[in-house]
Structures are given as structure tokens and as C-alpha cells.
N, C-alpha and C positions, 0 to 999 in steps of 0.2 A: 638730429632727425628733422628732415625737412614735417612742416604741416601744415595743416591751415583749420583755425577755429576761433573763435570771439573769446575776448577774457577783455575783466573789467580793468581798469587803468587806476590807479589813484594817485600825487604827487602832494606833494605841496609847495608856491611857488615865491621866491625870495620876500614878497611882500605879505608873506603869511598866509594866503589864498589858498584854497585846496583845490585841487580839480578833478575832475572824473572823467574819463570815454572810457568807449569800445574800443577795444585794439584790435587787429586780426593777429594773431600767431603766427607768424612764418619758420619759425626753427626753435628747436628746442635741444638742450641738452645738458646734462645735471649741473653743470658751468653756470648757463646761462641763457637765453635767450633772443630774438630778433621779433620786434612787434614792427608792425605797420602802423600808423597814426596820421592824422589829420595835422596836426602843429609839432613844430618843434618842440622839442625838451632840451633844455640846457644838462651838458656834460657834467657829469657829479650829483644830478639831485639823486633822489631816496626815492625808488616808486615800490605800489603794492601791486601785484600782478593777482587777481582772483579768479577762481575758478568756480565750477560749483560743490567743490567739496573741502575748500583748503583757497591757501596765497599764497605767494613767492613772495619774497624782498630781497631786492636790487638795486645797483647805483649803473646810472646811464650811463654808459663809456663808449657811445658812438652817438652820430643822428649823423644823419646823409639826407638831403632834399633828392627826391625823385621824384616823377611827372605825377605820378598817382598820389603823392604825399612826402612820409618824413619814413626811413625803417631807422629802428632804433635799436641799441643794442645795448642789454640789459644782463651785468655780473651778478648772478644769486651774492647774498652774506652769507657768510659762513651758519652753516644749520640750518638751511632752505636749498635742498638738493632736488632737482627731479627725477624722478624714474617714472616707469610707462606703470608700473603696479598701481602709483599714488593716482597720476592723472594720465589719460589717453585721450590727446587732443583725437575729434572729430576724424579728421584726414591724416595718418601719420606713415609715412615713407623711410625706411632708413636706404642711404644712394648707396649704400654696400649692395643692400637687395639686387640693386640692378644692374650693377660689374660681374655679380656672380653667374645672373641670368643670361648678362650676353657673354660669359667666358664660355658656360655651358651650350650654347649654342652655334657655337664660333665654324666654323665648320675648318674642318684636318689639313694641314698645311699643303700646299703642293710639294713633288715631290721630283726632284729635276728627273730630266728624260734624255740625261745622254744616252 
């Protein structure tokens, strides 16, 4: 599910350090995750994804540098699944919605005119 919403960040970093941000949410799915971020995250750490009523735990299995920052991509552990019942991020789209929308719309083939 594509979205978009603020969730708190937590890691901790090789040298013991903990850290915190805002992420923005860009995708969700009982998998796993795409956050938006300000700095890199090294491949493999452990983060906590927080919501306002619960948290995810995940290990970073992507970062990509883009012009606005880092997206990041974040595998739940096993027994931190999401569904839209626990949490409904702010904005949330699923892009089925809108194949179905333009198939229904699609207007009726042409039809030859020998």
C-alpha cells in the first residue's frame, strides 16, 4: 500500500549510539516497509518503527540516496505483521484501486468497419 505519514524511527548504531527521527512512510505492507529519511542506515541494523498505538521491528535491507534524502527499506521480524485494522497510516492508497478504476472506465473497443 502506497502512503504517506510520520512514524518515529529508533536504531542503534555500531558504536552503541541510539538514535531517533521522523520518518515519512511511503509504503507499507505486512512484509515490510519504505521510510524516507534524512541519513543513511547501514544494511542489517535492527530499527523500531513507532506508531501512536504500537511498533514494528525490522532489519534494513535497502537505503538508496535520492535528491530529497535516503528511502529505506525495512523487513518486519517474524511476529510484527501490519494490517490496516492495527494501523492506518494518514494517506493510504492501495494501486489495485486505480487499474480497477481505469479498467472500468476504459471505454468498448473499436469495432472494424468492413
Amino acid at each position: 500500500m502506497m502512503c504517506a505519514d510520520l512514524v518515529d524511527l529508533r536504531w542503534r548504531e555500531k558504536s552503541g549510539r541510539s538514535r531517533r527521527l521522523v520518518a515519512n512512510l511511503e509504503d507499507i505492507s505486512a512484509s515490510g516497509a519504505c521510510l524516507q529519511v534524512d541519513v543513511p542506515i547501514p544494511l542489517l541494523t535492527v530499527v523500531r518503527i513507532s506508531y501512536p498505538a504500537g511498533e514494528y521491528h525490522g532489519v534494513v535491507r535497502y537505503c538508496q540516496h535520492k535528491d530529497f534524502g535516503h528511502l529505506i527499506g525495512v523487513h518486519f521480524e517474524d511476529g510484527s505483521h501490519w494490517s490496516k485494522s492495527e494501523f492506518k497510516p494518514l494517506h493510504l492508497l492501495d494501486p489495485r484501486m486505480l487499474t480497477r478504476r481505469a479498467t472500468r472506465r476504459a471505454p468498448p473497443p473499436l469495432r472494424p468497419t468492413n
